[in-house]
C-alpha positions in Angstrom: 70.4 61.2 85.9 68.3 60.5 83.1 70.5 62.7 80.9 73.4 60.7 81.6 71.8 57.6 81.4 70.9 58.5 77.3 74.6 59.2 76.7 76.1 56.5 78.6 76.3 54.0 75.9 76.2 56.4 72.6 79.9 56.8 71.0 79.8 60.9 71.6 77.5 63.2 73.3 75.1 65.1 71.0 74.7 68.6 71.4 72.0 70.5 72.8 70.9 71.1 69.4 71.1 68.2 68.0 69.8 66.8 70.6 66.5 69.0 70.6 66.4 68.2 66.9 66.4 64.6 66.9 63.5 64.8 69.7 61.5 67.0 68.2 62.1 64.7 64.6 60.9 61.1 67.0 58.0 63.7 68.2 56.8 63.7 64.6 57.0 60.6 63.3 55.3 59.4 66.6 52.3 61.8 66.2 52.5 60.5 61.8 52.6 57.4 63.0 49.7 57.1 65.7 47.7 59.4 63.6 47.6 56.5 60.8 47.0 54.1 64.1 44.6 56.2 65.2 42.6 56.3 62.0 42.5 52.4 61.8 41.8 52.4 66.0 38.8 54.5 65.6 37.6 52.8 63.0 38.1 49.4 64.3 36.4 50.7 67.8 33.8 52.4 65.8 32.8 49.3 63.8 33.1 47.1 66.8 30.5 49.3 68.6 28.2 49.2 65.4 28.4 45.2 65.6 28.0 45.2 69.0 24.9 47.4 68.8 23.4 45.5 66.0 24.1 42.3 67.6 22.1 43.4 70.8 19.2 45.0 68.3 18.6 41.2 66.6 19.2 39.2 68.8 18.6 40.6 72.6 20.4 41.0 75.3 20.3 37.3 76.7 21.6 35.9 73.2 24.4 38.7 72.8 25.5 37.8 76.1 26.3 34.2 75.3 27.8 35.2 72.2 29.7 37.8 74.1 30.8 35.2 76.8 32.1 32.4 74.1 34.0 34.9 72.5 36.2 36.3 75.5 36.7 32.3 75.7 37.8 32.3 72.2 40.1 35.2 72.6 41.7 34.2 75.7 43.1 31.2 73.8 44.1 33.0 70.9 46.3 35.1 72.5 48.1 32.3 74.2 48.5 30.8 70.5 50.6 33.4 70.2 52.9 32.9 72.8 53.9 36.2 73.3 55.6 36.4 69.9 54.0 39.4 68.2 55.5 41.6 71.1 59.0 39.8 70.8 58.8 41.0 67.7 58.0 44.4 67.3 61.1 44.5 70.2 63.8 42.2 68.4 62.0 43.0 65.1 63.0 46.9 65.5 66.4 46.6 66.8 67.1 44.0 64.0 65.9 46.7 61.3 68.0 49.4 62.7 71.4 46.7 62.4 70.2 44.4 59.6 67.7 46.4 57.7 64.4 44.3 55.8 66.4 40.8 56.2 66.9 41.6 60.2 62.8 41.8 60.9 62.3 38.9 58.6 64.4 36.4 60.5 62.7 37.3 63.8 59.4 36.8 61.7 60.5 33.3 60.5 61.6 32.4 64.0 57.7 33.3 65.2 56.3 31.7 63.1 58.2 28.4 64.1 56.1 28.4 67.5 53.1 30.3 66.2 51.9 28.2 63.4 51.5 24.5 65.0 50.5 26.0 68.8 47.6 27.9 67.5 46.7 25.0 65.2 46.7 22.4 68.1 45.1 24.7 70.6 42.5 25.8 68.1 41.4 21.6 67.7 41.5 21.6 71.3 39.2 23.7 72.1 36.9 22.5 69.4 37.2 19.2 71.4 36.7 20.8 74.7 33.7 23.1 73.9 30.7 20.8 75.8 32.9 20.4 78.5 33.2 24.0 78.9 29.5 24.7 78.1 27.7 22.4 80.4 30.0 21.9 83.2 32.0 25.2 83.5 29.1 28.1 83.0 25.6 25.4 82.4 24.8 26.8 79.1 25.0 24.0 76.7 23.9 27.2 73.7 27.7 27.9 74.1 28.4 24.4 72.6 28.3 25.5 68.9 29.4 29.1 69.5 32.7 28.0 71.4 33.0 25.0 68.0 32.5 27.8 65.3 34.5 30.2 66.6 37.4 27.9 67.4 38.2 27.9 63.6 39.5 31.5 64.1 42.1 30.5 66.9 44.8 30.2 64.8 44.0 33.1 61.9 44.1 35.6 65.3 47.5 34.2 66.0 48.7 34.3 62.5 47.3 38.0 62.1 48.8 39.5 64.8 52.1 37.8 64.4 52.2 39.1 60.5 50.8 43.2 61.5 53.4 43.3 64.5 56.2 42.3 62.1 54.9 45.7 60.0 54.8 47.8 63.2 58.9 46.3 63.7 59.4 48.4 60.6 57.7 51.3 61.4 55.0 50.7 59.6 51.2 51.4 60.3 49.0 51.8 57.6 48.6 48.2 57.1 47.8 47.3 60.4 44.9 50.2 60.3 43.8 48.8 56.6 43.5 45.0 58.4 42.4 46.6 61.5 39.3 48.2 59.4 38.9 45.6 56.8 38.3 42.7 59.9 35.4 43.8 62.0 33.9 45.5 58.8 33.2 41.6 57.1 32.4 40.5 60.8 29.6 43.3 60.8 28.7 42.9 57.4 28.4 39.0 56.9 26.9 38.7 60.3 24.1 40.7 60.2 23.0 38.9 57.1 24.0 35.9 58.6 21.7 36.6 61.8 19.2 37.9 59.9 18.6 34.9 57.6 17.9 33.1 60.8 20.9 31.2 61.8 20.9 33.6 65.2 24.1 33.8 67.6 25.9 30.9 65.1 25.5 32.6 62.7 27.2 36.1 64.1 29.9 33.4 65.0 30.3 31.9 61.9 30.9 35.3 60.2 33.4 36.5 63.0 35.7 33.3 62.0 35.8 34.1 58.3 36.9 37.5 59.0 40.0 36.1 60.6 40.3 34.1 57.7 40.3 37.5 55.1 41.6 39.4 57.6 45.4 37.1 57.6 44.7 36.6 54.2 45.6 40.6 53.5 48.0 40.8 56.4 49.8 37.9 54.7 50.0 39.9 51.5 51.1 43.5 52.8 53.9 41.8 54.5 55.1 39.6 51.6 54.7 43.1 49.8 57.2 44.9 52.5 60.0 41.9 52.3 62.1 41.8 48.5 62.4 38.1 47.7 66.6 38.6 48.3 65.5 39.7 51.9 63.8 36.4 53.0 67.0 34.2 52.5 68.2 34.9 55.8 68.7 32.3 58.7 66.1 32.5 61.4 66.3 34.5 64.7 67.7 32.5 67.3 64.8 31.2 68.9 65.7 30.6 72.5 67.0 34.2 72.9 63.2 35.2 71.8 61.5 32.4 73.7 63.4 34.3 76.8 61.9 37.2 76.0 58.4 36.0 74.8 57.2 33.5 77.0 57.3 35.3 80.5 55.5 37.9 78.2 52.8 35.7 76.9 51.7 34.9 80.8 51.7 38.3 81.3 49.4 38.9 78.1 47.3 36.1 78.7 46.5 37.1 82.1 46.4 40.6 81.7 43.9 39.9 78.8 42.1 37.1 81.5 41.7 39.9 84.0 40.1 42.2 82.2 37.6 39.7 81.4 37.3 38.0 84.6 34.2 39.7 85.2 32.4 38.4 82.2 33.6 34.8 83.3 32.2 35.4 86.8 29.3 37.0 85.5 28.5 34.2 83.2 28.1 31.7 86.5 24.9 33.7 87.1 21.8 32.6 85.7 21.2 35.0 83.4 23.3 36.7 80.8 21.9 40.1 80.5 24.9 40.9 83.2 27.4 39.8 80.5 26.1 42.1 78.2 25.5 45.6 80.3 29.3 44.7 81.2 30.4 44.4 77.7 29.0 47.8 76.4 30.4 49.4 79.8 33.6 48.3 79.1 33.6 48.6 75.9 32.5 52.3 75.9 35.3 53.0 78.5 37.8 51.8 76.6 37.6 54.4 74.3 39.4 56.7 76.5 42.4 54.8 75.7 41.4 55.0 71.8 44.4 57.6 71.4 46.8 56.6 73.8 46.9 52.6 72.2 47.2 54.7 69.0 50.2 56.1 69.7 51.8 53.2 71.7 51.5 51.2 68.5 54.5 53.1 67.0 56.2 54.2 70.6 56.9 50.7 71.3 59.3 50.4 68.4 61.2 53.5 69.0 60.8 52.6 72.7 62.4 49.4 72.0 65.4 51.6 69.9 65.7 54.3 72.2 66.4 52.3 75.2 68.6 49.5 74.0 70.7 52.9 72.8 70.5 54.2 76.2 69.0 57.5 74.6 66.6 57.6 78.0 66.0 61.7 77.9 64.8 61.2 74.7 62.5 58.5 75.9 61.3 60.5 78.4 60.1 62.8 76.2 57.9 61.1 74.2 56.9 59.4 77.6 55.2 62.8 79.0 53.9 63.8 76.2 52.3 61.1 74.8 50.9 60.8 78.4 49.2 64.0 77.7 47.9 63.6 74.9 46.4 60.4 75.8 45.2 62.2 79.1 43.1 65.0 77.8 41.6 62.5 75.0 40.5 60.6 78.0 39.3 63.5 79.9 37.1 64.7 77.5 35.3 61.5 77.0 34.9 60.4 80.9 33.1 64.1 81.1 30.8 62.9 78.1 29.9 59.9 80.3 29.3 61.8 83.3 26.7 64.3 81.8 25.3 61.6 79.4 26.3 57.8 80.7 22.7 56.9 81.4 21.2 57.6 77.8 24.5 56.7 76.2 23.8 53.1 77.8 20.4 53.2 76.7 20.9 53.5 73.0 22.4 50.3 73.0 19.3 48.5 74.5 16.7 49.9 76.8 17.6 47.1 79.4 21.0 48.7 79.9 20.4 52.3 80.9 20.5 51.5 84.6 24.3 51.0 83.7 25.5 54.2 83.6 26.6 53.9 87.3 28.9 51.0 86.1 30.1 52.6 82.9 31.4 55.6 85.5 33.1 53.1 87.4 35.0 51.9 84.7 35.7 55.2 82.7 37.4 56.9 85.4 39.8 53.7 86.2 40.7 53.8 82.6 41.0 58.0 82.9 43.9 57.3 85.3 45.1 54.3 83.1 45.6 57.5 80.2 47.0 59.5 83.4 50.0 57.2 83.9 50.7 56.9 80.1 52.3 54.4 78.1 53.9 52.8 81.3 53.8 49.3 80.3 54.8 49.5 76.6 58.0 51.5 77.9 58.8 48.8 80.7 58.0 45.5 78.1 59.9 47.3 75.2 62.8 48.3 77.5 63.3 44.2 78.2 61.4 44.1 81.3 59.0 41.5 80.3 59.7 40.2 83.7 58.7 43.0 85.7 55.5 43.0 83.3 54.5 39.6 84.3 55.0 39.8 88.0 52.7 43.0 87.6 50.2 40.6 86.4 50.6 37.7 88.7 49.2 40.4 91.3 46.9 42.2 89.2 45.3 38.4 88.0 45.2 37.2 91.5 43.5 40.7 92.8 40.8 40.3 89.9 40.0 37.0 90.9 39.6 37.9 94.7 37.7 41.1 93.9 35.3 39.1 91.6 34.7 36.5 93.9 34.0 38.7 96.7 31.6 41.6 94.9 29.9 39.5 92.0 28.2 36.8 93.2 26.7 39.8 96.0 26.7 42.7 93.8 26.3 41.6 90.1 27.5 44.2 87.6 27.4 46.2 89.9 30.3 44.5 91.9 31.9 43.8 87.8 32.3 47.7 87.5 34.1 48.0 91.0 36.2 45.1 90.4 37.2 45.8 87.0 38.0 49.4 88.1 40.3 48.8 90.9 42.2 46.3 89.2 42.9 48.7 86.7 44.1 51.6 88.7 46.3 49.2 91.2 48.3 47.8 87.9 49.0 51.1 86.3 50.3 52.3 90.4 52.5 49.6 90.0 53.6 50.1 85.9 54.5 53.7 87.2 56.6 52.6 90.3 58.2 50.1 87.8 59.6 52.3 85.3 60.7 54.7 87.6 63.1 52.5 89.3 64.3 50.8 86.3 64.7 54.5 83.9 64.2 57.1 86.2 61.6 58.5 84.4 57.9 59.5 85.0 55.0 60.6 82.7 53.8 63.5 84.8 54.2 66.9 83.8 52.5 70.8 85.3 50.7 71.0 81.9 47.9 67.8 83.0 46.4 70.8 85.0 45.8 72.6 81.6 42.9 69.9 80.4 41.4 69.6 84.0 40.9 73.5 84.2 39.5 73.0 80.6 37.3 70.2 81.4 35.9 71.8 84.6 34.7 74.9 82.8 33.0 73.2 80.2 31.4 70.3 82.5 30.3 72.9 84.9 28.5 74.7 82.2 26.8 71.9 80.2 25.8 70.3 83.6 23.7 73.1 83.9 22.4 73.0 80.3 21.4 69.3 80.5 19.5 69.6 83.6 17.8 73.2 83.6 17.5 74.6 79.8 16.6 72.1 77.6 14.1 69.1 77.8 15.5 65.2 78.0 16.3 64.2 74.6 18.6 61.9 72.7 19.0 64.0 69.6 19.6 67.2 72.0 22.0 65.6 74.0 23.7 64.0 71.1 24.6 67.7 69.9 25.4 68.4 73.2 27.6 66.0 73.4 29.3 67.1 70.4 29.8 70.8 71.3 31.1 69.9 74.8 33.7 68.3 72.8 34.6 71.2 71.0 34.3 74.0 73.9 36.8 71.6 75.6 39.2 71.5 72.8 39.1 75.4 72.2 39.7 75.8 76.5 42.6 73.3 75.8 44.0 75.5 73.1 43.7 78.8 74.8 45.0 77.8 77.8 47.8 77.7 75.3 49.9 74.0 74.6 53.3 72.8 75.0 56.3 73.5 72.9 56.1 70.0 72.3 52.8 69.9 70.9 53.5 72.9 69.3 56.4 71.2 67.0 53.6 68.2 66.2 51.1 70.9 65.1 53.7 73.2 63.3 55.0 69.9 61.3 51.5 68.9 60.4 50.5 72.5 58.9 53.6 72.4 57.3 52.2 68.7 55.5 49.4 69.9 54.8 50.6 72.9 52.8 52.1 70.7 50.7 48.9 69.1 49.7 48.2 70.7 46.0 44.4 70.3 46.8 44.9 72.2 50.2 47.3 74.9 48.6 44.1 75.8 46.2 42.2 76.2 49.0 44.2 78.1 50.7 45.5 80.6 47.9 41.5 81.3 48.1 41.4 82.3 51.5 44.3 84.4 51.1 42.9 86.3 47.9 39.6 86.5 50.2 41.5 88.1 52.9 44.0 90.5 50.5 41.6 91.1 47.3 43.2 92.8 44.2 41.7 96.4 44.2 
């Protein structure tokens, strides 16, 4: 059925060949692609955890917790500045490229930017305006006052960025979105631990987090200007309401969907303390990196998503659909076995205070393991034009979160946050699946997920041992632990041998990095090593 459906609206059928062929080509440029997203993902995550661990070093749990708190306000706002737009168009923004070329993406652009510009703007004064109100009667801690004022300035720079990196992504594009990605939290870091250290406390980790909006557009504002010829940017705008139809209903869903995973930090900011707030925040945080490589690659599937299904090519989709899913899966894998041998003093670095979370960060790493089980679900159902679906998905999923934190926080504390959080993340990604399997026909799951799980066993089973009867409790031992679990559980993956699929990627890549003249030297070496002249 899905075979039929990818030929349905093409003007011939493909052969076989051709059809393996132009697979296996998508394959590559996915993996190219959302290795140069990856690159910028990782660093961005691995920055953010530096900032959040230098933030909870200078200025304590309690104080990183507001600061933590007024921020998830900030960013909830942003994101509805945005109206949904930078998703509208990376979807229109693609399948004008592929009919229009350059000009096409630009007039979705210049359409965006119609809504973007003066909503963020008023929204950002707003909640300048609003910020006492919110600080004393909302959550009773007038100290978010000046946090929620400084960092308002940033509202409509967040808007402005993301609306000016997706328009690259439209084109296929990533490196500049991993430059910006980098090149943001790195002057967040840098100027706010001065910033914090010259005395000027949470404000000042504020104040620095605004201006690196501000640098952070700035150079997203000049890669794109540098992607558009000036004879490209004549063109007449999109047409807006066909976006707004496509945009809005998608906003909600972002907004909420970004609200719900949040919604614990709200609820946990009622309570009298903050400390809650920031043993959540790490949790969460450290969890998410399970989804580092999935995200990665769903930064340049949503394009071709986007292309694939509005040419009815839905094999083809399928494809990339299971094994991106696999990917993302044993990525996740490996890391929610880290956390299970070495949560507790993985929690601890961050601040002594928070080791007695590594219950919590459990909870939420193995909601997010099956979030990387079920794949790119909701990219595939948003960039297939079922923004609807997406935010009716959320309505529920929103409404559960709220119910969930109502009923286990105010009883539970974090502890309550992690099951919450958890179960509202495997109950959306049930749905997702459901979703795109009535609409396409087409499911992520493939015999080869048991591959990783034999892999991950194995190795668990064996370090497990190693951690609590060899060697003595220690952070530096664990650390290389840590590290070599990661590599035995690699090697199992490989010798329990990989897909064809994966096996094009990795072919493609060699074959890339052959060309590389410093490489070839290296390996003309190892050859001469292995074959010397007698």
């Amino acid at each position: 059925m899905a075979e039929q459906g990818s030929q349905a609206g093409g003007p011939r059928k493909r052969s076989k060949k051709a059809a393996r062929e132009e697979q296996a080509k998508e394959l590559v440029n996915v993996a190219k692609g959302g290795s140069i997203a990856f690159i910028g993902t990782a660093g961005t995550r691995g920055l953010t955890y530096i900032y959040n661990f230098a933030l909870i070093f200078f200025l304590g749990a309690e104080s990183f917790g507001q600061f933590t708190l007024a921020l998830a306000i900030i960013m909830f706002i942003g994101l509805i500045s945005s109206a949904g737009l930078p998703q509208g168009i990376i979807r229109y923004g693609a399948i004008e490229a592929n009919a229009n070329g350059i000009a096409g993406t630009h007039q979705v652009v210049k359409t965006a930017f119609k809504v973007v510009v003066p909503v963020s703007i008023l929204l950002g004064l707003a909640t300048a305006f609003a910020a006492s109100t919110i600080a004393n009667l909302v959550f009773k801690k007038p100290e978010l006052t000046q946090l929620l004022q400084i960092l308002a300035i940033s509202i409509p720079f967040m808007a402005l960025q993301s609306t000016l990196l997706a328009a690259t992504r439209a084109l296929k594009v990533m490196r500049w979105t991993a430059i910006v990605g980098i090149v943001q939290p790195a002057i967040a870091l840098v100027a706010g631990i001065i910033l914090v250290k010259v005395g000027l406390g949470a404000n000042g980790a504020a104040a620095a987090y605004a201006a690196s909006y501000l640098l952070g557009t700035s150079l997203a504002l000049f890669y794109y200007v540098r992607m558009i010829p000036k004879d490209q940017r004549k063109a007449e705008p999109y047409p807006l309401a066909h976006m707004l139809k496509f945009s809005v209903p998608l906003s909600m869903t972002e907004w909420m969907h970004f609200a719900n995973e949040r919604t614990e930090i709200f609820f946990l900011g009622f309570l009298p303390s903050a400390v809650g707030v920031s043993l959540y925040k790490v949790a969460w945080s450290l969890a998410g990196l399970e989804t580092l490589l999935r995200q990665s690659l769903e930064q340049i599937l949503a394009p071709y998503s986007s292309d694939l299904s509005h040419r009815r090519r839905i094999s083809d989709l399928e494809v990339l659909y299971k094994t991106t899913a696999k990917w993302g899966f044993t990525a996740a894998l490996m890391i929610f076995l880290v956390y299970m041998l070495y949560g507790k003093e993985i929690m601890g670095v961050f601040d002594p205070t928070l080791a007695s979370g590594g219950g919590v960060l459990l909870m939420l790493a193995f909601a997010q393991l099956f979030n990387e089980f079920t794949g790119a679900c909701n990219t595939i159902l948003i960039m297939s034009g079922r923004s609807d679906l997406t935010l009716m998905n959320t309505v529920i999923l929103f409404g559960s979160s709220i119910a969930l934190d109502w009923l286990l926080i105010p009883r539970f504390g974090v502890v309550g946050a992690g099951i919450a959080g958890g179960a509202t993340v495997i109950l959306i990604n049930i749905l997702r699946v459901a979703e795109v399997w009535w609409t396409l026909r087409i499911h992520p799951f493939k015999l080869s997920f048991v591959k990783p799980l034999i892999a991950g066993e194995i190795s668990a089973m064996l370090f497990f041992a190693l951690h609590n009867y060899v060697y003595p409790e220690s952070i530096v031992l664990d650390a290389i632990a840590a590290i070599l679990f990661c590599v035995i559980f690699l090697y199992g993956v490989y010798l329990l041998k990989l897909d064809p699929t994966d096996l094009v990627v990795l072919s493609t890549m060699k074959q890339k990095l052959l060309k590389v003249p410093q490489l070839q030297k290296v390996f003309a070496v190892v050859r001469s090593r292995r074959n010397p002249v007698l």
